[in-house]
C-alpha positions in Angstrom: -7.3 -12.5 15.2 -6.0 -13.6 11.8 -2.9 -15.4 11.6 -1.5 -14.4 8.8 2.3 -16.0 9.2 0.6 -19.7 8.2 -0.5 -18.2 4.5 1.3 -17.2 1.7 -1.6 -15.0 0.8 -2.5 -11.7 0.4 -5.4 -11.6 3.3 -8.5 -9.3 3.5 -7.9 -7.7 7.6 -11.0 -5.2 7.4 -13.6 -4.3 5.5 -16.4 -1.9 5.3 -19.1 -0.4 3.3 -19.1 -2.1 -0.8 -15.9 -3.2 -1.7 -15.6 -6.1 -4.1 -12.6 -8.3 -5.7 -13.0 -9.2 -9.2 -16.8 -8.0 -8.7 -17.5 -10.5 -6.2 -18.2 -8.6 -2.4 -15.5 -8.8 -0.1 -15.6 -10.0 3.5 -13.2 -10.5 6.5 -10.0 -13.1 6.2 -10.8 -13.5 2.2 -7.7 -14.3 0.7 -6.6 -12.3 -2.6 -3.8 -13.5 -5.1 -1.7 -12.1 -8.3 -4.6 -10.7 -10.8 -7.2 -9.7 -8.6 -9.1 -6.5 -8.6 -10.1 -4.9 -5.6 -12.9 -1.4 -5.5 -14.5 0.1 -3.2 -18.2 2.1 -3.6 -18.9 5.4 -1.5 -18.4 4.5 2.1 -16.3 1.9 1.3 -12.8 0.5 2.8 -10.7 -2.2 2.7 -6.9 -3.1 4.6 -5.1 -5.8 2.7 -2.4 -7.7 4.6 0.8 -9.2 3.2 2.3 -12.3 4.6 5.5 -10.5 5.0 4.1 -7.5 7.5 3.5 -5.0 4.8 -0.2 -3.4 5.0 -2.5 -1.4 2.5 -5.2 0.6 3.1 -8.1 1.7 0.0 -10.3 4.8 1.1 -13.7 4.7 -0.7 -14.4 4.7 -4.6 -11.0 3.7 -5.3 -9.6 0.8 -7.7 -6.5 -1.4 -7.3 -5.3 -4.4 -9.7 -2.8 -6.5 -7.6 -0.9 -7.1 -10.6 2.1 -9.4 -9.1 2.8 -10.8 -6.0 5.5 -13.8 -5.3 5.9 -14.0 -1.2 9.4 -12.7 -0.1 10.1 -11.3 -3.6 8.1 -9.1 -5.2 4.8 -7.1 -5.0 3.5 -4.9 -7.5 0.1 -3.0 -7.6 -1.6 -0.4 -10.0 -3.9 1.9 -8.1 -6.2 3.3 -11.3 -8.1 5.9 -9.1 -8.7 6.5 -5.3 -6.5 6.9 -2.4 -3.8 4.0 -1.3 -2.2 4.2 1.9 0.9 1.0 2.6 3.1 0.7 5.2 6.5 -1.9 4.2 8.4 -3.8 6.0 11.9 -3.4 5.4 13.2 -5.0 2.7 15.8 -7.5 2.0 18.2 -8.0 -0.9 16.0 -9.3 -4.1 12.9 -8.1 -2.6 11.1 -5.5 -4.3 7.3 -3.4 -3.6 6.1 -1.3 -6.4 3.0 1.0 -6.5 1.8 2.1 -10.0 -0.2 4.6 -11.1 -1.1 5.6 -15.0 1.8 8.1 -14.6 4.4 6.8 -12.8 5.8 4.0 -10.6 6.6 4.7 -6.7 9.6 1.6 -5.6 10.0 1.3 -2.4 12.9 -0.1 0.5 10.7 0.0 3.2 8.8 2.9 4.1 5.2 4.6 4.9 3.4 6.5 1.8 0.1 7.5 0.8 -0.9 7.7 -3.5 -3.8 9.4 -4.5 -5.2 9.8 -7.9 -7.9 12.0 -9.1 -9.4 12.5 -12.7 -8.4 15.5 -14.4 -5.5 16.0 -11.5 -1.9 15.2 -11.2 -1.5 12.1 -9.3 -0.1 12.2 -5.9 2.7 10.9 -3.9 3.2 11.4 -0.2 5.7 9.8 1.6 5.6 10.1 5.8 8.4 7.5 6.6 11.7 6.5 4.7 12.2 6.9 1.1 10.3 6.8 -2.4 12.2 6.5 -5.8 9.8 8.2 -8.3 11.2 7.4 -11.8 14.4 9.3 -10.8 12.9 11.6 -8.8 14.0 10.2 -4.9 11.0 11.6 -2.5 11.9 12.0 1.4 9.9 11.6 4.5 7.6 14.9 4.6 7.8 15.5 1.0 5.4 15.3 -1.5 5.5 14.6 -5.4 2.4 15.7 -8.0 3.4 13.9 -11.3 1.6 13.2 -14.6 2.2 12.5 -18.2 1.6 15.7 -19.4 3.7 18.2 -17.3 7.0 18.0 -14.8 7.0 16.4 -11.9 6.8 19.3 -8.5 8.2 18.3 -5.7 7.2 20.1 -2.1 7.5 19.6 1.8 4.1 19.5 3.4 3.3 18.7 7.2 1.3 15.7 7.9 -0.5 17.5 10.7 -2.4 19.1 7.8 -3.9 16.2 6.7 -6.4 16.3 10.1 -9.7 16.2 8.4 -8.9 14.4 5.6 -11.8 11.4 5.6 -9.2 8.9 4.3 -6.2 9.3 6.7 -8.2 10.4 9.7 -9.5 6.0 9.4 -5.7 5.4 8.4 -4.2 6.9 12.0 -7.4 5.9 13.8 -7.3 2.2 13.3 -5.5 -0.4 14.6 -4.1 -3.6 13.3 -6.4 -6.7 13.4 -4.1 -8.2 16.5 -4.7 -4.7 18.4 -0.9 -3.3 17.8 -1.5 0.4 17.2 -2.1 1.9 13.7 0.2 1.7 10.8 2.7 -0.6 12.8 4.5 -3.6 11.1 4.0 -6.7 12.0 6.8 -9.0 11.0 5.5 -13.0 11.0 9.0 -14.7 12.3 11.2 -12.7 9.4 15.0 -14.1 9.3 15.6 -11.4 6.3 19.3 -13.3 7.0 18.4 -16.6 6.5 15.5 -15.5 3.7 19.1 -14.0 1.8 20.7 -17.0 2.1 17.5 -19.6 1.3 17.5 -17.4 -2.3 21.4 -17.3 -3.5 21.3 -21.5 -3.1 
């Protein structure tokens, strides 16, 4: 078990198959910060934990720059191809989580959502818990949003159920946290968001 509520760290939780950061290969417990680059190969996949109880999951031959991340304020990722999968804690006042993509920006309040991007294809948004503000598109739980430079955004309901099959979230719903809690749950390291609220406007 790693106990992630003693770093300040963004925190490697699984890994499988190639996957490197900054071209270097990735192992259990390695510890990422602001600027690195994580990609997985065919057959690989990689869960990256955030102090704060947030989680990310990268299917195989996918590439994410964490581009900012200052603990209990902000996070900020661009996912350039591949398929991203995060759960978020809820958030408190200040605090933001942002997911890029070449097309758009997905900001979050606390939520579960999946983004997938594909050459030659509109990105995808998918958002299975809470809410996701697109740009100024606002994407519900059980809708999904195909966006790209070059064309209008489409918005559309779709049922999760129909993603059974689907190599990437078939390991996403299968797996379980590192400390055994079942899959996608948030673990929250002793959060006071109160007190965190309070600690910031001093």
């Amino acid at each position: 078990m790693i106990a992630l509520a003693l770093a300040a760290v963004m925190q490697v939780t699984f890994v499988e198959g190639p996957v490197t950061a900054n071209q270097q290969p990735l192992t259990m417990g390695t510890e990422l910060h602001e600027g690195d680059t994580v990609a997985t190969a065919e057959g690989g996949r990689v869960e990256i934990a955030l102090p704060e109880g947030a989680v990310i999951r990268l299917g195989e031959n996918s590439r994410l720059r964490l581009q900012a991340y200052q603990p209990q304020k902000a996070f900020n990722a661009k996912l350039f191809i591949g398929n991203l999968w995060t759960k978020v804690h809820k958030l408190i006042a200040g605090e933001t989580y942002l997911v890029e993509t070449e097309n758009g920006v997905a900001g979050v309040r606390g939520t579960e959502f999946r983004v997938e991007v594909e050459q030659g294809k509109p990105d995808l948004l998918r958002v299975y818990e809470g809410v996701v503000q697109m740009g100024d598109v606002r994407v519900e739980a059980g809708r999904e949003l195909r966006f790209a430079r070059w064309g209008k955004a489409s918005s559309a309901t779709f049922d999760p159920a129909s993603e059974k099959g689907h190599k990437f979230m078939d390991w996403v719903r299968s797996r379980p946290r590192a400390d055994g809690s079942e899959p996608g749950t948030i673990h929250h390291p002793d959060r006071n968001p109160e007190r965190e609220h309070r600690r910031r406007q001093r």
